[in-house]
N, C-alpha and C positions, 0 to 999 in steps of 0.2 A: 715770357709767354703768357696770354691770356688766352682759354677757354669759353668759349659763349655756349648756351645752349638756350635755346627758343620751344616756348609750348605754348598752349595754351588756341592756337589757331580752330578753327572748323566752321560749318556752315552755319549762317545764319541770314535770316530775313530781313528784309528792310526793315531801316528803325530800330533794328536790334542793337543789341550791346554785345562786346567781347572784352576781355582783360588778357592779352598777352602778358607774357614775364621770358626774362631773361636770365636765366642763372649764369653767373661770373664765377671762375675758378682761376687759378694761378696766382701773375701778380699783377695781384686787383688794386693792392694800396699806391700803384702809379699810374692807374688810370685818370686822363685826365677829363675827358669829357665820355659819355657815350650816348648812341642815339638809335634811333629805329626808320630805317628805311625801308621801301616797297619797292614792287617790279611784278608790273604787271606783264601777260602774255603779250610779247610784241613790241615792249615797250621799256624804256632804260631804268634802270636804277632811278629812284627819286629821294629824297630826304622827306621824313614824315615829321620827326622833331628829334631834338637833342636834350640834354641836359648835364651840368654842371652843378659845382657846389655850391656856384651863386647864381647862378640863372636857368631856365630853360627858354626851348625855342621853339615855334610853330612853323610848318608850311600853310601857305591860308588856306588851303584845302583841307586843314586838321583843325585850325583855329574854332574854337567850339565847340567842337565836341568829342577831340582826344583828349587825354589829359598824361603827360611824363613823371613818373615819378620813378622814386630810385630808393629801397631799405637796404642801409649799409652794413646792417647787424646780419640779414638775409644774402646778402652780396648777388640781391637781386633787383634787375628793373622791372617796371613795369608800363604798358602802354593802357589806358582807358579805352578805349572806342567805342561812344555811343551815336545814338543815330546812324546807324550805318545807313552805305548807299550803295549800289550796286558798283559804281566805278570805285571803290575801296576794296572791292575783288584785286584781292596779290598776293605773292608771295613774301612777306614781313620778316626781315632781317634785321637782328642785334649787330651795335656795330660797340667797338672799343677804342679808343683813341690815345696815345703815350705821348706827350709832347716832348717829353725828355730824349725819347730814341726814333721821335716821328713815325710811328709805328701805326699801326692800326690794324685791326683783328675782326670777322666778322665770325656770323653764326652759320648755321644751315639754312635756317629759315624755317619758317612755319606759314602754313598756307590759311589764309582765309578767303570765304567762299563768301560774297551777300545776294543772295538769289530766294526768289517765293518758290 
């Protein structure tokens, strides 16, 4: 079982920055990828980016100016978001992925808001 918890959300203004995080509890040492997805009002689930021990991965709606990063001593991710836009308004989900038991685990979410 893995644990996700999501903070870090809230409003801000166009052009602004945000730095979501993820805190991981359980068993995190068989996590094999995890990433951060969106869902806006109305609208499906989307992939925002992933990362890995040896790679990460953009949506090109993120390419530029998110950035994935992951501290494994923290057992936490984290998401960049700068420049924001007003369609980057969602709700932002940590996800976990097991490749071993195909498994995958998400958060609550955390809401971000990009509005003047």
């Amino acid at each position: 079982q893995v644990q996700l918890v999501e903070s870090g959300g809230g409003l801000v203004q166009p052009g602004g920055s945000l730095r979501l995080s993820c805190a991981a509890s359980g068993s995190i040492a068989r996590i094999s990828a995890m990433g951060w997805y969106r869902q806006a009002t109305g609208k499906q689930r989307e992939l925002v980016a992933t990362i890995t021990t040896s790679s990460t991965n953009y949506a090109d709606s993120a390419k530029g100016r998110f950035t994935i990063s992951r501290d494994n001593a923290k057992n936490t991710m984290y998401l960049q978001m700068n420049s924001l836009k007003p369609e980057d308004t969602a709700v932002y989900y940590c996800n976990a992925f097991i490749i071993a038991t195909s498994m995958e685990y998400w958060g609550k979410g955390t809401l971000v808001t990009v509005s003047s």
